[in-house]
LUMMARLUM-866398 format. One record per atom (N, C-alpha, C): residue in one letter; x, y, z. Coordinates in pm, whole numbers, plus 32768, in hexadecimal, padded with zeros to 4 digits. Each point is the difference from the previous one (the first is absolute). Last residue first. Layout:
<rs>
aXYZ...
</rs>
This chain:
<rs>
x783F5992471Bx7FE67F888047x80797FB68084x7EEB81DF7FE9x80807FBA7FDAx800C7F747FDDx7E7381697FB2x7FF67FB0802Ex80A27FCB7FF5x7E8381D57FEFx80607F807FCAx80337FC58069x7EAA81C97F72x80307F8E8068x80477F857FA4x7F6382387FFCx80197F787F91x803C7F908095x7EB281CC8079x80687FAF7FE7x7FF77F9C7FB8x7EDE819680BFx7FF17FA37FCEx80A17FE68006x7F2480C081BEx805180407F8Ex80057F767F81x7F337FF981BEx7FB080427FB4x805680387F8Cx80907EDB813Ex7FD2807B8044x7FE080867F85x80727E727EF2x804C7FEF8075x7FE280B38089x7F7F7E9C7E07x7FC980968069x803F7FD48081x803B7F467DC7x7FFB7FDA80ACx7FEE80A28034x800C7F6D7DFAx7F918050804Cx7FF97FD28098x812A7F487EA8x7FE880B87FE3x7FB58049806Dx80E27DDC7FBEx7FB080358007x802680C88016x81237E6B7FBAx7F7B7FB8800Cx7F8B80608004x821D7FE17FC8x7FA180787FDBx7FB27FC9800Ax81C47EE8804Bx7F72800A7F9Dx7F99805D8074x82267F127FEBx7FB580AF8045x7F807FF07F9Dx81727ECB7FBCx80008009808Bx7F76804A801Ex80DA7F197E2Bx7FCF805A806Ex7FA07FE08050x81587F707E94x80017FF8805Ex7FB6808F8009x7FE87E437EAAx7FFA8097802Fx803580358083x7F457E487F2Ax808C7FF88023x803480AB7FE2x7E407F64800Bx80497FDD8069x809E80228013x7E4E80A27EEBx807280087FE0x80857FB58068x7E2380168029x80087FF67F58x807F80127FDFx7F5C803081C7x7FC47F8D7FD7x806C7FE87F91x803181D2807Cx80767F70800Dx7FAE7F8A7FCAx7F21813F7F8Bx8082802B7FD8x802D7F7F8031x7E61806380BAx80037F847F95x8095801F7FA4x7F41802E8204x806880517F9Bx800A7F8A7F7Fx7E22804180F8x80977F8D8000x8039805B7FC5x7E7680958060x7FF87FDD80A9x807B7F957FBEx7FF0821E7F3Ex7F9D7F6B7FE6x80457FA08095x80CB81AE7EE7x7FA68006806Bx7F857F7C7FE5x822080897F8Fx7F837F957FBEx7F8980128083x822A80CE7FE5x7F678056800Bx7FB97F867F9Dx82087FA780A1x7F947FFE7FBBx7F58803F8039x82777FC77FE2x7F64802880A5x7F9B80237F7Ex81F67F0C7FA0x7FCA80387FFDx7F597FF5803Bx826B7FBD8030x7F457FC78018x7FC6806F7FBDx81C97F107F8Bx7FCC80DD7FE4x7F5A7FBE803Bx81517EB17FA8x8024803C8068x7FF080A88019x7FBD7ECD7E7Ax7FC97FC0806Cx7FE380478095x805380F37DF9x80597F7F8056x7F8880028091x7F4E80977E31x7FFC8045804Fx803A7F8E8080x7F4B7FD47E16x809280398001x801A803880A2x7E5D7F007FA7x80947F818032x807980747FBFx7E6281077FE8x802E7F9A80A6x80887F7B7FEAx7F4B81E37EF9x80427F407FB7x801F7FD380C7x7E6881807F84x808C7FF18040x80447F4F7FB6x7E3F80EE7FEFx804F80747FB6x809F7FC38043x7E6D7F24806Ex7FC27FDE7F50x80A180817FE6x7FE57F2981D7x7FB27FAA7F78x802A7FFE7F81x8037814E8187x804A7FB27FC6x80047F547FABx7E8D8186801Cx8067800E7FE8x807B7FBF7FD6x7E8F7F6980CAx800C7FF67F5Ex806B80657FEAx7FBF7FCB81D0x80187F677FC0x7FF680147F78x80DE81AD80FEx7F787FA2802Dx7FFD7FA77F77x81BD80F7811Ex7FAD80097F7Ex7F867F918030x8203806D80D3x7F6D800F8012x7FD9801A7F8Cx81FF7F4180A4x7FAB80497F95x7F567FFF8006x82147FE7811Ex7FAD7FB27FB7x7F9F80477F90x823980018112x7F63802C8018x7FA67FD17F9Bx820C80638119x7FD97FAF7F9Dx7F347FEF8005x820C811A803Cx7F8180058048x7FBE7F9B7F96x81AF809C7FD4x7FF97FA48070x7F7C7FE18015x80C180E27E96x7FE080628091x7FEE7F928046x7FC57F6D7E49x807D8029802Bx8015804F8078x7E697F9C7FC3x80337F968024x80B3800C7FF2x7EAC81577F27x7FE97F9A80BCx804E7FCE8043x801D80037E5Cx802080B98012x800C7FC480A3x7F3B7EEB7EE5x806F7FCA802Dx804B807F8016x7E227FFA7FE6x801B7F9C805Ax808A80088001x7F6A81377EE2x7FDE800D807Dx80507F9F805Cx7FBD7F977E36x809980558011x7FEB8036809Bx7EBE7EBE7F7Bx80617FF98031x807E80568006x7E5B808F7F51x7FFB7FAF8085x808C7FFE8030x7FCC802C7E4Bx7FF6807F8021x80187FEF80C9x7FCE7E8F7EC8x80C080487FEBx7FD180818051x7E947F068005x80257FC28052x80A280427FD8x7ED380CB7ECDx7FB0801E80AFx80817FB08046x80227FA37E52x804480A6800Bx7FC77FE580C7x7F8E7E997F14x8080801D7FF5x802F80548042x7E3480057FB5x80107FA48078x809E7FD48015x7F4B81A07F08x80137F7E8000x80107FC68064x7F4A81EC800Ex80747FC3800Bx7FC77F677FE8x7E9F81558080x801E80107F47x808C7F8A8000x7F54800D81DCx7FC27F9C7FADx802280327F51x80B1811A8148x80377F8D7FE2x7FD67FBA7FA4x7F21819E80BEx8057801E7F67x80717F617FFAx7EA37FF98127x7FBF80297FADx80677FE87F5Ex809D7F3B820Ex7FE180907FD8x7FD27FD17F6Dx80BA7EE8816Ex7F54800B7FCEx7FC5807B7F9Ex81BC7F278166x7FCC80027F5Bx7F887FEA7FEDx814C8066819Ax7F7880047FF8x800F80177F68x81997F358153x7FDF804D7F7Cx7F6C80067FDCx81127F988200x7FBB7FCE7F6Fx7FEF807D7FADx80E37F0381B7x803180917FB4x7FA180117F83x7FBE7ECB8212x80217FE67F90x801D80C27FDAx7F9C7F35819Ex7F9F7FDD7FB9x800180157F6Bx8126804A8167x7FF47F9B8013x7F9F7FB67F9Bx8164815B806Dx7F67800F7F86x7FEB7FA77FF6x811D81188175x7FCE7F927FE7x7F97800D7FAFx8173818F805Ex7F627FB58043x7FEF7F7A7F8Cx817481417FFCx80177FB58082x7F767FC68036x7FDE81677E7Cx80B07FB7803Cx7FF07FF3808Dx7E8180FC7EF8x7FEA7F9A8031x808C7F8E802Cx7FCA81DB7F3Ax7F707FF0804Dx804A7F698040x810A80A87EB1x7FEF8062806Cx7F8A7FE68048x80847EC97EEAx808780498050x80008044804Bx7EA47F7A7EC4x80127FA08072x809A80208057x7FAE80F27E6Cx7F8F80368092x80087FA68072x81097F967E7Cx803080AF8041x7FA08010806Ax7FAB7E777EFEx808A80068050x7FFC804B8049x7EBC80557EBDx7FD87FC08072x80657FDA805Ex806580D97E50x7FC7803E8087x7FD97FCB804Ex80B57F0B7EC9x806C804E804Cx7FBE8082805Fx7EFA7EC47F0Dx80497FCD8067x8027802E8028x7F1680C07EB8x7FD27FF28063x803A7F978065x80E9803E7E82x7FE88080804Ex7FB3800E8068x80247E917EECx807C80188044x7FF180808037x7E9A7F9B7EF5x802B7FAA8073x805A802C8051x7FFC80E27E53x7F848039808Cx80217FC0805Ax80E87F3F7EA9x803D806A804Cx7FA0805A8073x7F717E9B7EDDx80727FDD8069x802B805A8044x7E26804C7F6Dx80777FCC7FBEx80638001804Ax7E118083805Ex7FFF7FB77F9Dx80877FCA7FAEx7F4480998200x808280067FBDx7F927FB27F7Fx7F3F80BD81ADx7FDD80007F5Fx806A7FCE7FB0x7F887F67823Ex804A7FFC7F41x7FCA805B7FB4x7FF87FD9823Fx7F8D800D7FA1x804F80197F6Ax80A87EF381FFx7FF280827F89x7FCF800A7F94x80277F19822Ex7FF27FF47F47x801C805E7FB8x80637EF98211x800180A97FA5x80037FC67F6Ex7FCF7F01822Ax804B80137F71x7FDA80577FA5x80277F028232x7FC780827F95x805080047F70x7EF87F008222x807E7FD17F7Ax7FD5806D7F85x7F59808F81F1x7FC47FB97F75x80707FED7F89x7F7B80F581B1x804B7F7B8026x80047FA27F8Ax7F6A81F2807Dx7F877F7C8017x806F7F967FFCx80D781617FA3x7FF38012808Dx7F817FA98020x809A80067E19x806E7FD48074x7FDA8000808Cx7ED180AE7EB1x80047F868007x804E7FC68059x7FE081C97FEAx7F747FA68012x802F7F7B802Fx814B80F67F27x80047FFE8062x7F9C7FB48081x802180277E06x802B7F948014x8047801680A0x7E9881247F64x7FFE7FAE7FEAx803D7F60804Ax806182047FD5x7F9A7F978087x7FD87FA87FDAx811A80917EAEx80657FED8093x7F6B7FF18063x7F61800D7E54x807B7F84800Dx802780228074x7EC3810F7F0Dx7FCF7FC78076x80657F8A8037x7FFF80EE7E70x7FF5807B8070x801C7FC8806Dx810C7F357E66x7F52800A8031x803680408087x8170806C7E9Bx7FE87FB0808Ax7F4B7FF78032x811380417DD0x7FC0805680A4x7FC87F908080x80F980267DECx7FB57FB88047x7FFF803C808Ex7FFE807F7DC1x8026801B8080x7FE17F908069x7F53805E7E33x80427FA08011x809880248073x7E3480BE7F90x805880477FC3x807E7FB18017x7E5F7F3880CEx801780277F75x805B80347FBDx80797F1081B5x7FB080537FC4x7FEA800C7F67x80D07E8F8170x800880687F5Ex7F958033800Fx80597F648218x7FA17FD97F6Cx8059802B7F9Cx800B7F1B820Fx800F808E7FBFx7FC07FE17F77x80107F028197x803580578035x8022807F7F85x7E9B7E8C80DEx7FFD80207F8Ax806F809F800Fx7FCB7E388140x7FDA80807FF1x804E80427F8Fx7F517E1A80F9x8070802C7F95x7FC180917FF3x7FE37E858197x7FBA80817FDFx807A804C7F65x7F467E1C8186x8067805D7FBBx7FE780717F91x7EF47EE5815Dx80B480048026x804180367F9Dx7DF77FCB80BEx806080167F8Bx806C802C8015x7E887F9D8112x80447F887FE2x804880117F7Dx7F0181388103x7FBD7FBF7FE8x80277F787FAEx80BF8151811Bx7FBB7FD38027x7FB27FAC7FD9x812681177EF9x80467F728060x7F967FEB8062x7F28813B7F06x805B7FA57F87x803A7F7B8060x7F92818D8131x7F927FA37F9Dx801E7F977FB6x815281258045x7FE27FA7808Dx7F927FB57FC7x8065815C7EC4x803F7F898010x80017FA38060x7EC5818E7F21x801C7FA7806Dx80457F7B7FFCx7FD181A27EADx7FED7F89802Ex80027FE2807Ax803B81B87EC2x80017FE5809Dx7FB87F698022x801E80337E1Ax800980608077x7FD18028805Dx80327EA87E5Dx7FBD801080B7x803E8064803Ax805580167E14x7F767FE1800Bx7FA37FF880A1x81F6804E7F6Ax7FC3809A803Cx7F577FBD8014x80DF7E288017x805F80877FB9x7F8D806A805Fx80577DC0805Fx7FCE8090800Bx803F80537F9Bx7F847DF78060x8043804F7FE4x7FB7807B7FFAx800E7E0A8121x7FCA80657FDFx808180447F83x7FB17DF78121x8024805E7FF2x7F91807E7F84x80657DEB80FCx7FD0804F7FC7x80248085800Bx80E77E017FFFx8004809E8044x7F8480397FBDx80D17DDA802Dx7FBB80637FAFx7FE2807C8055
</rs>
């Protein structure tokens, strides 16, 4: 089991040494977003970021922040994310995974049909590219807005349940995930942070 961190523009200027000083090995950094005007733009803070992290010594992986409400948004925010991981990041290790951040406002209106067809057109955009990756969201979310058994085995997904059990897996064993969000409010040299846990 690994503990670990995630970052976006929220820690700026973190202390990543700190972080690995204090027994967190891995660090997912929040590498872009949709915008409202349904654009997607590089967070400010991604290259010191997922530099931070690298030169502390810290297994590294990159999220991205969803509005897609339909296949084709999806797919778009893959094909930009491709495009950026091309240019920022070819030839570095994501040891800590590729994830999709679903939490956005304008999802929860989507079926729990539509949300996981919407999802996955992402995942297999992804994945035709070789690159293969998972899905972030918190426990009622994927609870109450996702068909978890439409979602193959081999797509982990990283859970936000701030409490002292990932009651997702408890409740779902035969799930796969790896990555549970345990908490919002870690302070790491005085900067707050989400903390998690590999298993």
């Amino acid at each position: 089991m690994m503990e670990g961190i995630d970052v976006s523009y929220c820690q700026a200027g973190f202390d990543f040494q700190a972080a690995a000083d204090a027994g967190k090995e891995f660090c997912i950094v929040r590498i872009g977003r949709t915008r409202s005007d349904g654009q997607q733009e590089l967070d400010d803070y991604f290259v010191d970021n997922i530099n931070g992290a690298k030169a502390a010594g810290m297994k590294l992986g990159i999220y991205f922040y969803s509005l897609a409400t339909t296949e084709t948004e999806a797919a778009q925010e893959a094909n930009w994310l491709l495009d950026t991981m091309h240019e920022y990041l070819d030839g570095v290790s994501l040891e800590a995974g590729i994830w999709l951040d679903v939490e956005a406002p304008c999802q929860l209106a989507l079926s729990p049909a539509q949300l996981t067809a919407t999802v996955m057109s992402w995942v297999n955009t992804m994945n035709a590219a070789g690159v293969y990756v998972g899905i972030y969201s918190y426990y009622s979310m994927f609870n109450d807005n996702f068909e978890l058994g439409s979602i193959p085995g081999y797509v982990p997904l990283w859970v936000a349940n701030t409490a002292s059990v990932n009651y997702l897996k408890v409740e779902n064993p035969e799930l796969n995930i790896p990555v549970w969000q345990y908490s919002d409010a870690g302070n790491i040299a005085g900067i707050n942070v989400d903390l998690d846990v590999w298993y």
